[in-house]
N, CA, C, O and CB atoms as a CASP TS submission, in Angstrom:
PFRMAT TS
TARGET T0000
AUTHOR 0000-0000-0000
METHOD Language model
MODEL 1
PARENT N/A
ATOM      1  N   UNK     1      27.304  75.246 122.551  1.00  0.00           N
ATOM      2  CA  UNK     1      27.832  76.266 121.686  1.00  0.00           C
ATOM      3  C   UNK     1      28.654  77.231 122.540  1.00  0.00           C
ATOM      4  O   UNK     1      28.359  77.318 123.732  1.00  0.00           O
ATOM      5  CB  UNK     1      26.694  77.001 120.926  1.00  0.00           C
ATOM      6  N   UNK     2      29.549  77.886 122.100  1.00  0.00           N
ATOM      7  CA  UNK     2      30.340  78.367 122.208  1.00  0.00           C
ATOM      8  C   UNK     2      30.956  79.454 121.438  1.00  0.00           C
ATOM      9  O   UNK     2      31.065  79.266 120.226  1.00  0.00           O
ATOM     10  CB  UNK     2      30.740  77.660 122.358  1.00  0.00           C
ATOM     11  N   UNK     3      31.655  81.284 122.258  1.00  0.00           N
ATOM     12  CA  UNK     3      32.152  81.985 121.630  1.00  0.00           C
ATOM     13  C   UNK     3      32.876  83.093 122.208  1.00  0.00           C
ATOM     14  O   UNK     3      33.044  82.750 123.378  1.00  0.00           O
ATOM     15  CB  UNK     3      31.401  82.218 120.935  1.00  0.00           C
ATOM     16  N   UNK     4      33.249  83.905 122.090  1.00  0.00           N
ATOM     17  CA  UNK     4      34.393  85.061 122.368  1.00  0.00           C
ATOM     18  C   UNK     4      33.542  85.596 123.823  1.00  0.00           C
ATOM     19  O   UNK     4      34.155  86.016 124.804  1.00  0.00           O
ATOM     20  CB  UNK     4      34.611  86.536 120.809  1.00  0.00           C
ATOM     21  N   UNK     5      31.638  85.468 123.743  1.00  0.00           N
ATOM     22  CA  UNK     5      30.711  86.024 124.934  1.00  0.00           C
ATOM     23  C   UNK     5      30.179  85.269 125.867  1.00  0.00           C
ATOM     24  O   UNK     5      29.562  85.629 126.870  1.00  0.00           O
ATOM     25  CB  UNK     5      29.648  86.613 124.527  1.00  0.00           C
ATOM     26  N   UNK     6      30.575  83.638 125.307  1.00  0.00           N
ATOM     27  CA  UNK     6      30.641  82.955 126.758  1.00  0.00           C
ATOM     28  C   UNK     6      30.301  81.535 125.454  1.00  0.00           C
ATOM     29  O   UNK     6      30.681  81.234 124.322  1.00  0.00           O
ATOM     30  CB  UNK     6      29.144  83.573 128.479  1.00  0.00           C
ATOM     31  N   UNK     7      29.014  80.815 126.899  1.00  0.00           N
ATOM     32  CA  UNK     7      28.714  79.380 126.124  1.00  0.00           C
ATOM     33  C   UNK     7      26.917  79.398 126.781  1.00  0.00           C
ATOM     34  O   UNK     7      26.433  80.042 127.712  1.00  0.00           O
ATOM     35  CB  UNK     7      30.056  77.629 126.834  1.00  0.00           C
ATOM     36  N   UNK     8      26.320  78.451 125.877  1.00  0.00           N
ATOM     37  CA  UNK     8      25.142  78.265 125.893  1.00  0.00           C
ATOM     38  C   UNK     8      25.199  76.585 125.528  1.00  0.00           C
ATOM     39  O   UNK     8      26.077  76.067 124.838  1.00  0.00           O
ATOM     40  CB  UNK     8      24.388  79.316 124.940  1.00  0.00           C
ATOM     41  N   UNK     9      24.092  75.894 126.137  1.00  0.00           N
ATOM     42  CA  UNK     9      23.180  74.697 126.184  1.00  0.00           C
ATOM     43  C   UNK     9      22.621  75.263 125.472  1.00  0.00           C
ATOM     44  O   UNK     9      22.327  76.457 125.536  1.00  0.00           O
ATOM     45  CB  UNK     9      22.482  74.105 127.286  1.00  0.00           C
ATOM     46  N   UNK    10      22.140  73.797 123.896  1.00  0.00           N
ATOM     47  CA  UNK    10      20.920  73.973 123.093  1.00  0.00           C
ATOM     48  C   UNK    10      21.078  72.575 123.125  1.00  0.00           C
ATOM     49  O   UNK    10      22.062  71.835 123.150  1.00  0.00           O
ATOM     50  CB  UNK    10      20.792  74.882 121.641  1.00  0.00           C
ATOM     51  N   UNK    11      18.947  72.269 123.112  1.00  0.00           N
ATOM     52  CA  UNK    11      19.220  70.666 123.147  1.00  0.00           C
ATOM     53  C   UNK    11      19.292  70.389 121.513  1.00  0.00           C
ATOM     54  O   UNK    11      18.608  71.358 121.182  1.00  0.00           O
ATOM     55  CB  UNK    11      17.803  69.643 124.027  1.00  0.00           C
ATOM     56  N   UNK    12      19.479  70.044 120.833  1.00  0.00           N
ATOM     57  CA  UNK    12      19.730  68.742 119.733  1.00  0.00           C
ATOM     58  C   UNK    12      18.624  69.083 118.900  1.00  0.00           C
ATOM     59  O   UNK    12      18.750  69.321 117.699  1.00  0.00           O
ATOM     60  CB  UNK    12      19.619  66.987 120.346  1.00  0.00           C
ATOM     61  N   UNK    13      17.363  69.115 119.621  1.00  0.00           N
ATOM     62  CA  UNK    13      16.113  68.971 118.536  1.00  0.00           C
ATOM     63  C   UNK    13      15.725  70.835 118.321  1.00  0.00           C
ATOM     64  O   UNK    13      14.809  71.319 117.656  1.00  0.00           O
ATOM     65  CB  UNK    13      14.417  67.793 119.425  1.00  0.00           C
ATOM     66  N   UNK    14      16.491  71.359 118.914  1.00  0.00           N
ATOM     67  CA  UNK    14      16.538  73.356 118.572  1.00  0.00           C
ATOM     68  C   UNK    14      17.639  73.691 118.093  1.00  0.00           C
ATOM     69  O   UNK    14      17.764  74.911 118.189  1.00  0.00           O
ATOM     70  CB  UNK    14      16.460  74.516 119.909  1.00  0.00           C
ATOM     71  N   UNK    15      18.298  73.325 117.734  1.00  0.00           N
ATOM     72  CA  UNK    15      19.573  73.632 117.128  1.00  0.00           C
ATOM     73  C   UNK    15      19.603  74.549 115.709  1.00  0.00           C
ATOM     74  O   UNK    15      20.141  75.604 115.373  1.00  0.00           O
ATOM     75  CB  UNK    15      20.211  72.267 116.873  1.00  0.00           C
ATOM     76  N   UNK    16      18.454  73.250 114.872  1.00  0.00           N
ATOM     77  CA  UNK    16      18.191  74.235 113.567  1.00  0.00           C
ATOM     78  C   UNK    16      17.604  75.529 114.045  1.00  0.00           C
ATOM     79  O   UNK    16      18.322  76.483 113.745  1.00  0.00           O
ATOM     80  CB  UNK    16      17.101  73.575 112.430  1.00  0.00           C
ATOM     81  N   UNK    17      16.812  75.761 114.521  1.00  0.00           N
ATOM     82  CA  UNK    17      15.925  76.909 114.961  1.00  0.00           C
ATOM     83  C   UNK    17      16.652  77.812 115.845  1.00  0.00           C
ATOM     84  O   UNK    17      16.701  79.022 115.627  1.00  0.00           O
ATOM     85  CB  UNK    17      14.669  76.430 115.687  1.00  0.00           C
ATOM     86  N   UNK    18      17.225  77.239 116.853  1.00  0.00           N
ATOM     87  CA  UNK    18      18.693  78.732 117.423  1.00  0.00           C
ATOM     88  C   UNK    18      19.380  78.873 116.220  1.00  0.00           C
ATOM     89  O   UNK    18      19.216  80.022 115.809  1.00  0.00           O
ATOM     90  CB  UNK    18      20.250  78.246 118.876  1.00  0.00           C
ATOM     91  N   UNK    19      19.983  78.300 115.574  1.00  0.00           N
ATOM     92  CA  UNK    19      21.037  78.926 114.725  1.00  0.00           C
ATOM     93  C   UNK    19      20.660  79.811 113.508  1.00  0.00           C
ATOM     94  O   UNK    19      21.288  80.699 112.931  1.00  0.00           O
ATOM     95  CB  UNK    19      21.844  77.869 114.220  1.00  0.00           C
ATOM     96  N   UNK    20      19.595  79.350 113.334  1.00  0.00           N
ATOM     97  CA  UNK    20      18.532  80.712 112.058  1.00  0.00           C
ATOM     98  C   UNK    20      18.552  81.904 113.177  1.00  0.00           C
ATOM     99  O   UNK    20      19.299  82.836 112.877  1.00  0.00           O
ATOM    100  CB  UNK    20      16.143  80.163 111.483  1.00  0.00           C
ATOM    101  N   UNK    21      17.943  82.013 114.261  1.00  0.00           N
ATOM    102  CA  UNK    21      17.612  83.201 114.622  1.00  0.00           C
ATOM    103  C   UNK    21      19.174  83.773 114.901  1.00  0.00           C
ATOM    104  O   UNK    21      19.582  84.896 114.602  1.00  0.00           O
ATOM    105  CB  UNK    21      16.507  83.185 115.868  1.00  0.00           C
ATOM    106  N   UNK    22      19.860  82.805 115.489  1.00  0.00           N
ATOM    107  CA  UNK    22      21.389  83.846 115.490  1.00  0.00           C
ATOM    108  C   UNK    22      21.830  84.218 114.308  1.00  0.00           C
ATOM    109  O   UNK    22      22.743  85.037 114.408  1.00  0.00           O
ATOM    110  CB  UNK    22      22.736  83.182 116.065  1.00  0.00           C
ATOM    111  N   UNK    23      21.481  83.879 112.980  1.00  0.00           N
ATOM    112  CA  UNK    23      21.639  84.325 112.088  1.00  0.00           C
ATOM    113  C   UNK    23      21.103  85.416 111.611  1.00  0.00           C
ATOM    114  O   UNK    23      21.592  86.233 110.831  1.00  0.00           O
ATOM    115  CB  UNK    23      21.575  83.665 111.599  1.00  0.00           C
ATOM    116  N   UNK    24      19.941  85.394 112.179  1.00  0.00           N
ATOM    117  CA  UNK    24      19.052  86.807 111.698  1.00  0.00           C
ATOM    118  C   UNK    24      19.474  88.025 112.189  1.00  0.00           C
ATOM    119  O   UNK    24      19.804  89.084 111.655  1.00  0.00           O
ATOM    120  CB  UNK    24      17.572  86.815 112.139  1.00  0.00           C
ATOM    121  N   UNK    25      19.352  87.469 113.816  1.00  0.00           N
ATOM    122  CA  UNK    25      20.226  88.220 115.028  1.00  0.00           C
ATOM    123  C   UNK    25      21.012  89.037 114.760  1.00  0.00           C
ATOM    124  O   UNK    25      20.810  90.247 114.858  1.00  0.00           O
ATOM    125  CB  UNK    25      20.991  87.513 115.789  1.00  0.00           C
ATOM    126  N   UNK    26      22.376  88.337 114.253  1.00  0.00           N
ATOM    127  CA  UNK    26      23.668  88.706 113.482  1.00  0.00           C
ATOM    128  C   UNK    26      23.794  89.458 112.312  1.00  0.00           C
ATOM    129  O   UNK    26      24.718  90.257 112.159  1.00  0.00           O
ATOM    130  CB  UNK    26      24.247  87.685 113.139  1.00  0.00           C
ATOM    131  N   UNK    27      22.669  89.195 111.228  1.00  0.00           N
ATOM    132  CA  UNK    27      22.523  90.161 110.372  1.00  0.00           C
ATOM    133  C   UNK    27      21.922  91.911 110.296  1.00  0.00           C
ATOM    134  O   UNK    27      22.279  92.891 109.642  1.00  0.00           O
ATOM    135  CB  UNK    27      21.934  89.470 109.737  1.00  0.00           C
ATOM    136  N   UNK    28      20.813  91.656 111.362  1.00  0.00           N
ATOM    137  CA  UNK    28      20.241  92.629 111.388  1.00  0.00           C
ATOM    138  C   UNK    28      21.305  93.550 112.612  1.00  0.00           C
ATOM    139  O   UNK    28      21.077  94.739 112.835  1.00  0.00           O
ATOM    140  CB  UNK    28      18.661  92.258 111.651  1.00  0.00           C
ATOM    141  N   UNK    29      22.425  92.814 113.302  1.00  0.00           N
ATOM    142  CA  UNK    29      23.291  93.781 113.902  1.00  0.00           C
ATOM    143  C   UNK    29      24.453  94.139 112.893  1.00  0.00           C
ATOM    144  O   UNK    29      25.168  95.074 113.253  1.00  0.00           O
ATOM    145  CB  UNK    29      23.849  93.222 115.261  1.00  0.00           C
ATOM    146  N   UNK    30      24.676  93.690 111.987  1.00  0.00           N
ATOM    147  CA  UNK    30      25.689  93.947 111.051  1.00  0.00           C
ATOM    148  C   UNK    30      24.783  95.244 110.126  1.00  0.00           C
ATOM    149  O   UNK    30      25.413  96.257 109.824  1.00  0.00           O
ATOM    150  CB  UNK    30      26.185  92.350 110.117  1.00  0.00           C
ATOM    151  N   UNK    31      23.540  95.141 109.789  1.00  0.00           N
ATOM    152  CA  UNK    31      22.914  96.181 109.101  1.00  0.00           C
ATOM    153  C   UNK    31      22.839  97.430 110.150  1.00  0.00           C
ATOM    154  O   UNK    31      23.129  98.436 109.502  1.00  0.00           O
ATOM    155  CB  UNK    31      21.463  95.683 108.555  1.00  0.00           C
ATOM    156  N   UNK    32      22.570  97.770 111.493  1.00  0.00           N
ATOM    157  CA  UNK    32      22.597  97.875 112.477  1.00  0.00           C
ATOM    158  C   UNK    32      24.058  99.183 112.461  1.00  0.00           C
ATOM    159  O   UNK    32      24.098 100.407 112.339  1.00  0.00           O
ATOM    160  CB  UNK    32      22.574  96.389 113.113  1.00  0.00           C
ATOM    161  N   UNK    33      24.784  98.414 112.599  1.00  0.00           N
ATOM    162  CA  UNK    33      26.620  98.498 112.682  1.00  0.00           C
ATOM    163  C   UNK    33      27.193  99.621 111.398  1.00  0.00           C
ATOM    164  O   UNK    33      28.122 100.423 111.500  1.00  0.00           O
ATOM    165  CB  UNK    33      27.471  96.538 112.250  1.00  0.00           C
ATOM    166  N   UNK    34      26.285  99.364 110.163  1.00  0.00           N
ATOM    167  CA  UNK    34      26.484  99.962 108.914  1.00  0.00           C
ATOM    168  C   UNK    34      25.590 101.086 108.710  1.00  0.00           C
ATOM    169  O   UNK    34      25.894 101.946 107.883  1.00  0.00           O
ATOM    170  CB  UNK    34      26.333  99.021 107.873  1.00  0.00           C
ATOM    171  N   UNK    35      24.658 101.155 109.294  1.00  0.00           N
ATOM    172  CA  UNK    35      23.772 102.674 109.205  1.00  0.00           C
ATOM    173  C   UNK    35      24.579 103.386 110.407  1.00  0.00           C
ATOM    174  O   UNK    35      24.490 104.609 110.511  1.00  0.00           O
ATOM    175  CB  UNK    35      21.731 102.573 109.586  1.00  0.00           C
ATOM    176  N   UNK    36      25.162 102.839 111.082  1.00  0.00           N
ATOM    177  CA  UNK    36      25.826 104.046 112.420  1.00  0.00           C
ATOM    178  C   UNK    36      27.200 104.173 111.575  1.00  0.00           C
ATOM    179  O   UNK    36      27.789 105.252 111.502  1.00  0.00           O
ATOM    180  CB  UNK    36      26.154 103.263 114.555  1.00  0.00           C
ATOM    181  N   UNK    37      27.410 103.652 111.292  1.00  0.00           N
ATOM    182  CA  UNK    37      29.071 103.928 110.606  1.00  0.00           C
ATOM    183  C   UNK    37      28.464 104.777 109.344  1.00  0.00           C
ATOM    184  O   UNK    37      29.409 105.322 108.773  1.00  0.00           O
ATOM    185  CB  UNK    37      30.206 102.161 109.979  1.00  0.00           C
ATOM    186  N   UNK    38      27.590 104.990 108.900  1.00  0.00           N
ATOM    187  CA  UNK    38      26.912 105.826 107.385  1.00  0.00           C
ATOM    188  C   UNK    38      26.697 107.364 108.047  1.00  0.00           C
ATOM    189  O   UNK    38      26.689 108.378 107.348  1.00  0.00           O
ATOM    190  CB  UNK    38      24.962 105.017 106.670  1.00  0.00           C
ATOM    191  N   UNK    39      26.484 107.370 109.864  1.00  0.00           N
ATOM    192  CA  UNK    39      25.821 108.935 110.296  1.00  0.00           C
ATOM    193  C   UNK    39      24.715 108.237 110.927  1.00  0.00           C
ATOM    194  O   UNK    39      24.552 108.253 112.147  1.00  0.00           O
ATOM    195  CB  UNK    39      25.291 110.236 108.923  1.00  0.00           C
ATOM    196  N   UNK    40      23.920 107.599 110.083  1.00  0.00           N
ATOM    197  CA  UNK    40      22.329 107.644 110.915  1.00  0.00           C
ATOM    198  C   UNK    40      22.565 107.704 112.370  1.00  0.00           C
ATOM    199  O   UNK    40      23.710 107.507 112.778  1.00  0.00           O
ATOM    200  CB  UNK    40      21.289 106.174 110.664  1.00  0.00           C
ATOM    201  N   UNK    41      21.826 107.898 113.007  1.00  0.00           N
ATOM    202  CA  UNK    41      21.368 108.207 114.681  1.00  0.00           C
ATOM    203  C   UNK    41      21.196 106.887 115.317  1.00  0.00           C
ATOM    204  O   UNK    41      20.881 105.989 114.536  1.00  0.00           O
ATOM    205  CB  UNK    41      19.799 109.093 114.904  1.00  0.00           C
ATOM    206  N   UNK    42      21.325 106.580 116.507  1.00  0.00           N
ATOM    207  CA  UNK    42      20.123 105.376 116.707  1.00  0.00           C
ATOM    208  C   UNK    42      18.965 105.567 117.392  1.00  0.00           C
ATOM    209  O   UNK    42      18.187 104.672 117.720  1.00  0.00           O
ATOM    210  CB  UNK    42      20.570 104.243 117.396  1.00  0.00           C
ATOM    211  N   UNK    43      18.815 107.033 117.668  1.00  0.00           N
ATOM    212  CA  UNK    43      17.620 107.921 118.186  1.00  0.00           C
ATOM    213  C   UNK    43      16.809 107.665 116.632  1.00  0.00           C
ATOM    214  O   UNK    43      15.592 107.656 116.447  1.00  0.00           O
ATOM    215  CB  UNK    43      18.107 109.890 118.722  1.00  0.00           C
ATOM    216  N   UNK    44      17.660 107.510 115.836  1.00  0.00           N
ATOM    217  CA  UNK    44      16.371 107.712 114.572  1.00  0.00           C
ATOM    218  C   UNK    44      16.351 105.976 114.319  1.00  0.00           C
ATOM    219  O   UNK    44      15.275 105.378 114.300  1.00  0.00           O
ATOM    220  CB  UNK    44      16.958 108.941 112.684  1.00  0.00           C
ATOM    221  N   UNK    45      17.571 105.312 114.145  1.00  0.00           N
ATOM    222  CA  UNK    45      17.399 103.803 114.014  1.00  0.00           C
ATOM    223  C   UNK    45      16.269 102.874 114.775  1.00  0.00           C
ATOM    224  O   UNK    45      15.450 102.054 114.359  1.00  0.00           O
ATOM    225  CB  UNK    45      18.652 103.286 114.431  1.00  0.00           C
ATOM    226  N   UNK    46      16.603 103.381 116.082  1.00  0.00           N
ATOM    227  CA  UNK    46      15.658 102.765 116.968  1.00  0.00           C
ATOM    228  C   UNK    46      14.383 103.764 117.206  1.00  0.00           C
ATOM    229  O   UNK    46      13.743 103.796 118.257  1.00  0.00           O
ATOM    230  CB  UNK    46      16.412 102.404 118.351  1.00  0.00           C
ATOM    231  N   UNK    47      14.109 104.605 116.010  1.00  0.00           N
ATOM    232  CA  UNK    47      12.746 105.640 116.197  1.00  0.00           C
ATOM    233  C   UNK    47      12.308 106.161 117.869  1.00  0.00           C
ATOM    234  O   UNK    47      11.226 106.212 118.455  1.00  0.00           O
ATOM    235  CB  UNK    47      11.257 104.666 115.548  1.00  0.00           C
ATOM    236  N   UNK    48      13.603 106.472 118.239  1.00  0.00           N
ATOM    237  CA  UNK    48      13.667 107.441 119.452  1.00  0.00           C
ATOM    238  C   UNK    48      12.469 108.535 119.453  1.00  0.00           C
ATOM    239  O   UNK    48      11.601 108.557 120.325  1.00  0.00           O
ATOM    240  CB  UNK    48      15.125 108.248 119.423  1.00  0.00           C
ATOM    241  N   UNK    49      12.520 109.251 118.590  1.00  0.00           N
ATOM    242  CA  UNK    49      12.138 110.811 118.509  1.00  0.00           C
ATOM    243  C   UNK    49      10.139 110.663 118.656  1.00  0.00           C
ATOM    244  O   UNK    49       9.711 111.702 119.159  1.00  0.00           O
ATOM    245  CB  UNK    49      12.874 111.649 116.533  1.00  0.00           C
ATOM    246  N   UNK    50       9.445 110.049 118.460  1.00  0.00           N
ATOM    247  CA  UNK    50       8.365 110.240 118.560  1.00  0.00           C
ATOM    248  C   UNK    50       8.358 109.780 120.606  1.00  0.00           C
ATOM    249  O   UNK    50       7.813 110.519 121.426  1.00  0.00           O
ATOM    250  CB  UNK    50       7.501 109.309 117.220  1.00  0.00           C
ATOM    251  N   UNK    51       8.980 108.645 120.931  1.00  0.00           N
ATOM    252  CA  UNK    51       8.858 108.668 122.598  1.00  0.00           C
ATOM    253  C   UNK    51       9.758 109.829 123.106  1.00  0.00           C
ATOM    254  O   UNK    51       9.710 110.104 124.305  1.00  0.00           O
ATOM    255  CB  UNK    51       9.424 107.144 123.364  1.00  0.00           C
ATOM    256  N   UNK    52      10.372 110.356 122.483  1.00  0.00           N
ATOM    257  CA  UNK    52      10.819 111.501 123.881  1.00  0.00           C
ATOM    258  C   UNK    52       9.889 113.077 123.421  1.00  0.00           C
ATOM    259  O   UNK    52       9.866 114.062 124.160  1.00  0.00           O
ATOM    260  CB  UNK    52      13.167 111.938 123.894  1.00  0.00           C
ATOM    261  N   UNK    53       9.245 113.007 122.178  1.00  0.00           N
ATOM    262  CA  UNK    53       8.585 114.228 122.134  1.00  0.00           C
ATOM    263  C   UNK    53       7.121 113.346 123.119  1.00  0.00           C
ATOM    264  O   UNK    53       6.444 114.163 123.743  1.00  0.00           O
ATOM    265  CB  UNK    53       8.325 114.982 120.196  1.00  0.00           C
ATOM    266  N   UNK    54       6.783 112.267 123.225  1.00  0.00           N
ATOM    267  CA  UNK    54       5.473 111.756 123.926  1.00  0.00           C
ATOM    268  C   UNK    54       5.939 112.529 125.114  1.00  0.00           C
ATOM    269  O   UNK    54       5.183 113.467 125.367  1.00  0.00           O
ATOM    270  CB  UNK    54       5.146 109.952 124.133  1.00  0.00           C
ATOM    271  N   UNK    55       6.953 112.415 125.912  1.00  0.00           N
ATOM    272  CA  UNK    55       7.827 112.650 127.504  1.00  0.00           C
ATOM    273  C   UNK    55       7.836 114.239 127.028  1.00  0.00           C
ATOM    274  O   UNK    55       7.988 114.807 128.110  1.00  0.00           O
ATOM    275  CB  UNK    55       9.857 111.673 127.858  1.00  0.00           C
ATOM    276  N   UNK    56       7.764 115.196 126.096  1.00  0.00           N
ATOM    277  CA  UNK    56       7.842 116.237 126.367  1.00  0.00           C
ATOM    278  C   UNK    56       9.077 116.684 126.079  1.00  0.00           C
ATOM    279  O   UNK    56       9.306 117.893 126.080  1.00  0.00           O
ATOM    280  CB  UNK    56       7.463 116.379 127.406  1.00  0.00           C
ATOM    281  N   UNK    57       9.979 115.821 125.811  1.00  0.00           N
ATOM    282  CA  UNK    57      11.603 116.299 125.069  1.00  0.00           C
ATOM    283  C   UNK    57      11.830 116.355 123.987  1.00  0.00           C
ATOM    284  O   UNK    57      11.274 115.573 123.216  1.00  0.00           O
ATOM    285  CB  UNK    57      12.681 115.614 125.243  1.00  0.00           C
ATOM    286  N   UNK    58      12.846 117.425 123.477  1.00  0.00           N
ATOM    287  CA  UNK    58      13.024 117.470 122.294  1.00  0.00           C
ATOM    288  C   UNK    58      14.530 117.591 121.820  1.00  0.00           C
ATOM    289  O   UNK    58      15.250 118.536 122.142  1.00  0.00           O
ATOM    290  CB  UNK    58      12.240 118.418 121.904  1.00  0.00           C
ATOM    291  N   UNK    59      14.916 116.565 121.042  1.00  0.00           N
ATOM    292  CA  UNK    59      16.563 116.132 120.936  1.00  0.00           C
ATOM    293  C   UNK    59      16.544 117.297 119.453  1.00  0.00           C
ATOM    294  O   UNK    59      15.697 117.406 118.566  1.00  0.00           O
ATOM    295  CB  UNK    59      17.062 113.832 120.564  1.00  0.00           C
ATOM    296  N   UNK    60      17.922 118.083 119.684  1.00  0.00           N
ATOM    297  CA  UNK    60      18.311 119.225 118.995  1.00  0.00           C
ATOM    298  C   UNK    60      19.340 118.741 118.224  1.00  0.00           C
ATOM    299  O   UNK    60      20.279 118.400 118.944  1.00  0.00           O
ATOM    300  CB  UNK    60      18.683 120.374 119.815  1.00  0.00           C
ATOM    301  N   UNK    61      19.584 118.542 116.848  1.00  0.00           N
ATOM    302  CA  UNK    61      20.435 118.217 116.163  1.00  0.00           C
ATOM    303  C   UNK    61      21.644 118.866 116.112  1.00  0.00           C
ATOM    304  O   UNK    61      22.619 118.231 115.710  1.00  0.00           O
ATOM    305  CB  UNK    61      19.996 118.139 115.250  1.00  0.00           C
ATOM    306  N   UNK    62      21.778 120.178 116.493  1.00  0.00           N
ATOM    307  CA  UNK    62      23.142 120.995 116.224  1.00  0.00           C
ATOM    308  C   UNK    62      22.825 122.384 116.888  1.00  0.00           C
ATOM    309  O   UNK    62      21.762 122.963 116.665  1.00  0.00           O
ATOM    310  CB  UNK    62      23.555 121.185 114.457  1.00  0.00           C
ATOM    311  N   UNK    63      23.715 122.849 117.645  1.00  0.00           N
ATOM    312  CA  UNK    63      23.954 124.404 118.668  1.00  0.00           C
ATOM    313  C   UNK    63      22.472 125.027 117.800  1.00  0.00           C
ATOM    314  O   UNK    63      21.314 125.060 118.217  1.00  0.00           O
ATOM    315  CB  UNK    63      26.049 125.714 118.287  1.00  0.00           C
ATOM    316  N   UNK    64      23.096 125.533 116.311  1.00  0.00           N
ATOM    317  CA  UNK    64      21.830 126.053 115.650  1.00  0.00           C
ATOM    318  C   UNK    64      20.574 125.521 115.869  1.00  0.00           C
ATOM    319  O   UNK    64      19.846 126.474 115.596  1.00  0.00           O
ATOM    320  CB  UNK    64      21.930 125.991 114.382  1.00  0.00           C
ATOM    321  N   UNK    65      19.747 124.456 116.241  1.00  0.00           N
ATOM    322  CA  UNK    65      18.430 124.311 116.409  1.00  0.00           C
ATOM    323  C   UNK    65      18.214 125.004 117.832  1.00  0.00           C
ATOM    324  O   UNK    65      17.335 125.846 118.019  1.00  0.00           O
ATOM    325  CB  UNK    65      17.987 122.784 116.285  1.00  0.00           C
ATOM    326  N   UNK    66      19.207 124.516 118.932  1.00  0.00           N
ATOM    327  CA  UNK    66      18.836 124.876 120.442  1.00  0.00           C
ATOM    328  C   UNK    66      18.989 126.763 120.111  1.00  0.00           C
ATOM    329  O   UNK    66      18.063 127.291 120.728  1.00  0.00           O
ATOM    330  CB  UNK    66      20.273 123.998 121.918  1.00  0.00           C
ATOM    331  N   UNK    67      19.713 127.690 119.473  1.00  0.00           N
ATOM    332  CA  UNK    67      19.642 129.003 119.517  1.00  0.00           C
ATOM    333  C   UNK    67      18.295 129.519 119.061  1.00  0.00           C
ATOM    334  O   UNK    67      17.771 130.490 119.607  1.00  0.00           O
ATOM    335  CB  UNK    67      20.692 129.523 118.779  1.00  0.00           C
ATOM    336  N   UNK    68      17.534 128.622 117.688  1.00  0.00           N
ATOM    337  CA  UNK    68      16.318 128.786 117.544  1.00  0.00           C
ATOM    338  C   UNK    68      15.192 128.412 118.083  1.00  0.00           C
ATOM    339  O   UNK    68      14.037 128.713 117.785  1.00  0.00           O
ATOM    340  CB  UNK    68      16.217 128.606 116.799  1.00  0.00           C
ATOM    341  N   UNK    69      15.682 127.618 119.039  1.00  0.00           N
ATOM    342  CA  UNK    69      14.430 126.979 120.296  1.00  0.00           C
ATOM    343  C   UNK    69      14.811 128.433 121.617  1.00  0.00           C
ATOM    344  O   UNK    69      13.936 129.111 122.155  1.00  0.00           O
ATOM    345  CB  UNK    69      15.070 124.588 121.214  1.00  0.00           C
ATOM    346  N   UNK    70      15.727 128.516 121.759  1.00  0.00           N
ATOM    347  CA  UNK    70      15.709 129.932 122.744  1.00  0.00           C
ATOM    348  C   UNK    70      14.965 131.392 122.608  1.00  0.00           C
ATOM    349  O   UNK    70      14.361 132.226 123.283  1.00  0.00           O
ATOM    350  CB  UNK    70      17.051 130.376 122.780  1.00  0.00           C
ATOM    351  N   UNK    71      15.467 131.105 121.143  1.00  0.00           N
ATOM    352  CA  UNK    71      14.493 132.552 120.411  1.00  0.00           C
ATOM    353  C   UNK    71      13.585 132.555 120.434  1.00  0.00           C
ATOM    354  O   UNK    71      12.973 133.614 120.569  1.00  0.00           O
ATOM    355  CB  UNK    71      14.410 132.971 119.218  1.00  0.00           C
ATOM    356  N   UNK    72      12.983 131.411 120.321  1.00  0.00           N
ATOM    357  CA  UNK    72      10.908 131.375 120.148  1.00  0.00           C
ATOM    358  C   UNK    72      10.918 130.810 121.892  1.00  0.00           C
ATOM    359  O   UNK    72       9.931 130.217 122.327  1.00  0.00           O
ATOM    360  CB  UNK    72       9.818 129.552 118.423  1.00  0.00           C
ATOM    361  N   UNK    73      11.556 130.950 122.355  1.00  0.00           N
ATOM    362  CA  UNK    73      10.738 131.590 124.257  1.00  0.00           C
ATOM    363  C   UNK    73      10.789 132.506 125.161  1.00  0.00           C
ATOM    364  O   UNK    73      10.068 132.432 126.156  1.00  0.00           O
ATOM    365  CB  UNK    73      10.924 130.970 125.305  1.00  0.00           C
TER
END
């Protein structure tokens, strides 16, 4: 197989079974592709925000949240 990102060996008897998952693959990056083009985050897509508050960070949506995080210290 073969494409625009290179080439891959599949033997014969995986073929059905690679080409479903590149299909899935492919879909769920096209759904992926369409929530970032809508706004969503991929801090929120990929549920960022609960591991960087675990680490002690906290991602500020707009100037206005960080002026109200200054005020309350």
């Amino acid at each position: 197989m073969a494409d625009d990102d290179g080439v891959v060996g599949v033997s014969r008897l995986s073929v059905s079974n690679v080409l479903k998952a590149a299909q899935e693959r492919e879909a769920k990056e096209h759904e992926k592709r369409q929530r970032l083009a809508n706004g969503e985050l991929g801090l929120d897509i990929y549920n960022m925000r609960p591991r960087l508050e675990k680490e002690g960070l906290v991602y500020l949506d707009n100037l206005n949240d960080y002026e109200q995080l200054l005020k309350g210290k």
